[in-house]
C-alpha positions as CSV (number, residue, x, y, z in Angstrom):
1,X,-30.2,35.3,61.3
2,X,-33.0,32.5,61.6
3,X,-32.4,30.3,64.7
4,X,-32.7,27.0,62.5
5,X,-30.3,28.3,59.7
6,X,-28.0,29.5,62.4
7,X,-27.7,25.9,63.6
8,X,-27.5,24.4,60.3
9,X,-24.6,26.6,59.7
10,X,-22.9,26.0,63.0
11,X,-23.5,22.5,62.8
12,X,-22.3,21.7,59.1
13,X,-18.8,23.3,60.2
14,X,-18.7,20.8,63.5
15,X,-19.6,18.0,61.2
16,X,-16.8,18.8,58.7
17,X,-14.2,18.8,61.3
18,X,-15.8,15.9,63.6
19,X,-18.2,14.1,61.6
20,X,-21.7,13.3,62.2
21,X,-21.0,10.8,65.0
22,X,-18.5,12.6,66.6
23,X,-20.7,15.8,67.2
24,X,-22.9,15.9,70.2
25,X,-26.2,17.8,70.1
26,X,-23.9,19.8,73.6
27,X,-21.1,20.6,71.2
28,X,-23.6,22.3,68.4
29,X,-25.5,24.4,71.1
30,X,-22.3,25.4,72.7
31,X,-20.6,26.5,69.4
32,X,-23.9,28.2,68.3
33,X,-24.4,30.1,71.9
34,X,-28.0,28.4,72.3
35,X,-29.6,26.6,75.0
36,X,-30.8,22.8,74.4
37,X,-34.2,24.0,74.6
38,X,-33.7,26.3,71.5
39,X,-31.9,23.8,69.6
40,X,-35.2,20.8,69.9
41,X,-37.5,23.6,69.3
42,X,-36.0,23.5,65.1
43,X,-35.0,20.2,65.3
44,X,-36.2,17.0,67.1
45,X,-32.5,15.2,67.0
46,X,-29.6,15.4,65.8
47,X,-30.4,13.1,63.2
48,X,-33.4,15.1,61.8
49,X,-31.0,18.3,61.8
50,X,-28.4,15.8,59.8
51,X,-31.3,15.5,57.0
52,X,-32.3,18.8,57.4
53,X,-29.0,19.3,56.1
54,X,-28.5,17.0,53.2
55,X,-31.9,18.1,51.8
56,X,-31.1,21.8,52.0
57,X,-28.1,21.1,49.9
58,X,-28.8,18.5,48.0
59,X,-32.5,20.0,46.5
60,X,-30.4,23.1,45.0
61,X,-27.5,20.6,43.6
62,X,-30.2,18.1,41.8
63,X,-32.6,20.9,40.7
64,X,-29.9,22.7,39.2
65,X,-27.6,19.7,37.3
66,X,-31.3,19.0,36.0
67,X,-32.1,22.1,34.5
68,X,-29.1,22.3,32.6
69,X,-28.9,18.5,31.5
70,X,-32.5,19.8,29.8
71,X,-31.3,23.2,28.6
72,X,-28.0,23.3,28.3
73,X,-26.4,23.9,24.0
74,X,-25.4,19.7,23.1
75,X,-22.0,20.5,22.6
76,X,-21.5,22.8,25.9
77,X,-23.7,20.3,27.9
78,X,-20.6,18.2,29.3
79,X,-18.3,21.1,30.1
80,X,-21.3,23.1,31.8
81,X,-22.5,19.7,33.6
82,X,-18.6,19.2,35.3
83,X,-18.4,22.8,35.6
84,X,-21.4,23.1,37.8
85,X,-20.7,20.3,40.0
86,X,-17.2,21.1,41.0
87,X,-18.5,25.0,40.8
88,X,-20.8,23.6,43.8
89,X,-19.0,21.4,45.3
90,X,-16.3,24.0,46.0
91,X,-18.2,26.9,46.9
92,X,-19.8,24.4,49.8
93,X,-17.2,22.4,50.3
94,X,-17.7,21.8,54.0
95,X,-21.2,19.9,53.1
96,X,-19.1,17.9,50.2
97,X,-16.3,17.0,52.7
98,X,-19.4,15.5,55.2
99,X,-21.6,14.5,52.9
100,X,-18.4,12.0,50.9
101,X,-16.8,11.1,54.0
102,X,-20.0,9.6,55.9
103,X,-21.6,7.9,52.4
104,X,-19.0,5.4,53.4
105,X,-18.6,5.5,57.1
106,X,-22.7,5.7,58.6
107,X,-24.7,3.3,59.9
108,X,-28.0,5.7,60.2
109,X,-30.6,3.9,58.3
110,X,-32.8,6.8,57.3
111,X,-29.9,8.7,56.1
112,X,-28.3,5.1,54.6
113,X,-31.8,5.9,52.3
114,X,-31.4,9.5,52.1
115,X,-28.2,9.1,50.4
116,X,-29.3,6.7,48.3
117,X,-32.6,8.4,47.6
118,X,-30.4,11.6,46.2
119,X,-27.6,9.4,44.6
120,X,-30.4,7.8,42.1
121,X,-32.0,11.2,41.2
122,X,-28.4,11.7,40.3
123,X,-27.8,9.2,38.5
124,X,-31.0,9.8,36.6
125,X,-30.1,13.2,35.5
126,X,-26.4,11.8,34.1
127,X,-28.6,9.1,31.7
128,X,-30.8,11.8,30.5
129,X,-27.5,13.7,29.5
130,X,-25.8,10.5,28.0
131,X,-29.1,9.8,25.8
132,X,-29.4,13.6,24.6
133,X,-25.9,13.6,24.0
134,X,-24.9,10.3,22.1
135,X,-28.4,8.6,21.6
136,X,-28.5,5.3,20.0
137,X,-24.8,5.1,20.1
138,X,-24.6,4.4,23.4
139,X,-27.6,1.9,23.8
140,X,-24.9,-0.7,25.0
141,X,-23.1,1.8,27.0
142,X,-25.1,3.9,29.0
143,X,-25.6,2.5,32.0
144,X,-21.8,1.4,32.8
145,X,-20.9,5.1,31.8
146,X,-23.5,6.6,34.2
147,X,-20.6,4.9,36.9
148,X,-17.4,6.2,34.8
149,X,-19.2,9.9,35.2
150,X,-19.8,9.0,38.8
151,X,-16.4,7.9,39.3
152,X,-14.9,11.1,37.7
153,X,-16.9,13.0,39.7
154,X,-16.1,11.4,43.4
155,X,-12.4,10.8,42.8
156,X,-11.6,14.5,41.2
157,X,-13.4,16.1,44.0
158,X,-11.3,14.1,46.6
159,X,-8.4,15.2,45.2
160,X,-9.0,19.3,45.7
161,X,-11.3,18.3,48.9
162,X,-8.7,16.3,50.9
163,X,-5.2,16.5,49.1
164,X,-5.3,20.3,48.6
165,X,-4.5,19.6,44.9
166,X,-5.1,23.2,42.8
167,X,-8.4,23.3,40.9
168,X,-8.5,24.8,37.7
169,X,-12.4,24.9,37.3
170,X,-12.2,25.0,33.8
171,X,-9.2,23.0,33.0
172,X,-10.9,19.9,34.4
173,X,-14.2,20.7,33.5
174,X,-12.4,20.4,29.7
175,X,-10.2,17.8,30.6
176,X,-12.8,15.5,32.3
177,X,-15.6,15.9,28.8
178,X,-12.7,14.8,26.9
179,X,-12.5,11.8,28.8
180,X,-15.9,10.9,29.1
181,X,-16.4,11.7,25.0
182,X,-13.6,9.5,24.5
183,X,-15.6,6.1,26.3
184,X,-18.8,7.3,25.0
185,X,-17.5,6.6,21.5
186,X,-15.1,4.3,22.0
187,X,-16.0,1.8,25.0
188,X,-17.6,-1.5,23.6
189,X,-17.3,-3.6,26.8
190,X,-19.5,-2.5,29.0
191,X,-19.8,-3.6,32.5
192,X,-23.0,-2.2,34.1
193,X,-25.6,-3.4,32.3
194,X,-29.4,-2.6,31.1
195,X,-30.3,-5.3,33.7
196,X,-28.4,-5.0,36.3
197,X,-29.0,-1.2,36.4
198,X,-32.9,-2.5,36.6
199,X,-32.0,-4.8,39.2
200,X,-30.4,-2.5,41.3
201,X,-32.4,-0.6,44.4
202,X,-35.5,1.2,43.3
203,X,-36.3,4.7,43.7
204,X,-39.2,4.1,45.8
205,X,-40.0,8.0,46.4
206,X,-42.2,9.3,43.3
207,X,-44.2,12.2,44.8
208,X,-48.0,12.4,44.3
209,X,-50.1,15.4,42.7
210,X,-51.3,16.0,46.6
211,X,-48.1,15.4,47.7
212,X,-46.3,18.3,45.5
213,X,-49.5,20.4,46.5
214,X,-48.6,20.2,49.9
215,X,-45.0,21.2,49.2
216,X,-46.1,24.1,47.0
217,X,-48.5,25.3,49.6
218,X,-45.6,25.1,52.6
219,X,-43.3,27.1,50.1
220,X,-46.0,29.6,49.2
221,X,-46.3,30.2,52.9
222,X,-42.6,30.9,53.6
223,X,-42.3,33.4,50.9
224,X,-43.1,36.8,50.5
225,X,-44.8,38.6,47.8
226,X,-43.1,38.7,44.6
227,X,-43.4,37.3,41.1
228,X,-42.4,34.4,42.5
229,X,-45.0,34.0,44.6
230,X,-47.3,34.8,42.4
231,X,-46.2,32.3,39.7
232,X,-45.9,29.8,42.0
233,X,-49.6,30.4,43.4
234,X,-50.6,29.9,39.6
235,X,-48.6,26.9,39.4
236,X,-50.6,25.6,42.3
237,X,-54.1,26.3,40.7
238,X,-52.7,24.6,37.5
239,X,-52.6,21.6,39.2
240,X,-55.6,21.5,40.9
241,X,-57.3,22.8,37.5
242,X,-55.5,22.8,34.6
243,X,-56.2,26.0,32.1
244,X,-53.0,27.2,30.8
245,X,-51.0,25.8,27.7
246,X,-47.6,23.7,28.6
247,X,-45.6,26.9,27.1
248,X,-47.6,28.7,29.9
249,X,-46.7,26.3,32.7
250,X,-42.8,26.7,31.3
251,X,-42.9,30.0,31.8
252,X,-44.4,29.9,35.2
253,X,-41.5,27.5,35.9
254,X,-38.7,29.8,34.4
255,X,-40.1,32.8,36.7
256,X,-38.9,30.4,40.2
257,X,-36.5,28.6,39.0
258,X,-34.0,30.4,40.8
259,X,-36.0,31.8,43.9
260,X,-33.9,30.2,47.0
261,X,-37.6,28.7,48.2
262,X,-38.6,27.5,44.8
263,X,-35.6,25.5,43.2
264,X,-37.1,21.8,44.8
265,X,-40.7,22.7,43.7
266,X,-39.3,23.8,40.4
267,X,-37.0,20.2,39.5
268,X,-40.3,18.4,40.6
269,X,-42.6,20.2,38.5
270,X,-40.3,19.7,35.9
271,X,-40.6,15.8,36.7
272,X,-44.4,15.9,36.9
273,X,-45.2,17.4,33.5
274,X,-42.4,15.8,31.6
275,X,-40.0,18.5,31.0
């Protein structure tokens, strides 16, 4: 095993039982049988392995719940949408226990923004869903649903995080689309409005061409050859030169979608060109 995934997966099993204040930098090395020295040559703090974290996790979650609010049959979308994020959340329910316990409880600045940062990409993927789904239905609506969906989602996966209540994946995946159809088509009252939404913290993080360059050419380098690669390495030329037809650059997108290395690049691309 990797040194540096070793430690993330050490670590992330600390923080679950101790939190991230709680954990010493001494407490990880010990439990992962490393020296200090090893530890600050794949991570600079503890605060940079914290981030480390919440990206590795967080990437896969956000590229994935966008890909199917885009893809997904209309009338599946809402069951598949609950379904995947409880499906995650309880295969890595250590990171969910952490990453919902210390939304609430840090004081870190840069992971304050972090949080934030992936909590708005969120919430940008759940309005894309309400508009495909209800359209100008919900013109009123959708932003003060975008927090009933929210809320479903956080006080659900509390109950089988915390209280040990038994999860029926597909019971509440039913259950909870029911619900949310029901307000879509029924709520008239809305709380969160257009302008308050716009008033709200802005995303201040929209990556550059050069900047997504530079991620696909880190990602190119940590893989090895495949179709993945290869698509990728196109991917990278389309950018710098464009030649190939939008169904082209789909494709090329659909070929790394699922590649471990490639799911990030993949949701951004997908960003970039409008998808």
């Amino acid at each position: 095993m990797v040194k540096r995934q070793l430690i993330m997966e050490k670590a992330l099993e600390l923080f679950a039982k101790q939190g991230f204040e709680a954990t010493s930098v001494q407490q990880i090395t010990d439990y992962c049988g490393i020296s200090k020295g090893a530890f600050y040559l794949s991570f600079k703090s503890k605060d940079e392995l914290i981030i480390a974290l919440i990206d590795h996790f967080m990437m896969q979650i956000i590229s994935d719940i966008d890909y199917l609010v885009i893809n997904s049959k209309v009338e599946e979308l809402l069951y598949d949408f609950y379904y995947a994020i409880y499906h995650t959340f309880q295969k890595h329910s250590d990171f969910a226990k952490v990453f919902m316990k210390e939304q609430s409880q840090t004081i870190n600045k840069e992971l304050i923004l972090k949080m934030k940062y992936y909590d708005k990409l969120m919430e940008d993927s759940i309005l894309s869903m309400i508009e495909r789904l209800y359209g100008n239905e919900v013109n009123e609506t959708k932003y003060d649903l975008i927090y009933c969906i929210k809320g479903f989602m956080n006080t659900y996966t509390h109950l089988f995080l915390f209280h040990d209540f038994p999860l029926d994946l597909k019971l509440l995946s039913k259950s909870l689309a029911d619900k949310t159809n029901v307000l879509a088509h029924h709520s008239t009252l809305p709380f969160v409005s257009k302008e308050l939404f716009h008033t709200m913290e802005p995303l201040n993080e929209k990556i550059t061409k050069e900047q997504l360059l530079e991620t696909i050419e880190q990602k190119i380098g940590e893989m090895k050859e495949s179709i993945e690669k290869e698509s990728l390495t196109l991917l990278k030329q389309q950018l710098q030169e464009p030649v190939y037809s939008l169904a082209i650059v789909k494709g090329l997108l659909e070929n790394i979608r699922n590649h471990p290395h490639c799911k990030w690049v993949s949701y951004l691309l997908r960003r970039f060109y409008g998808f």
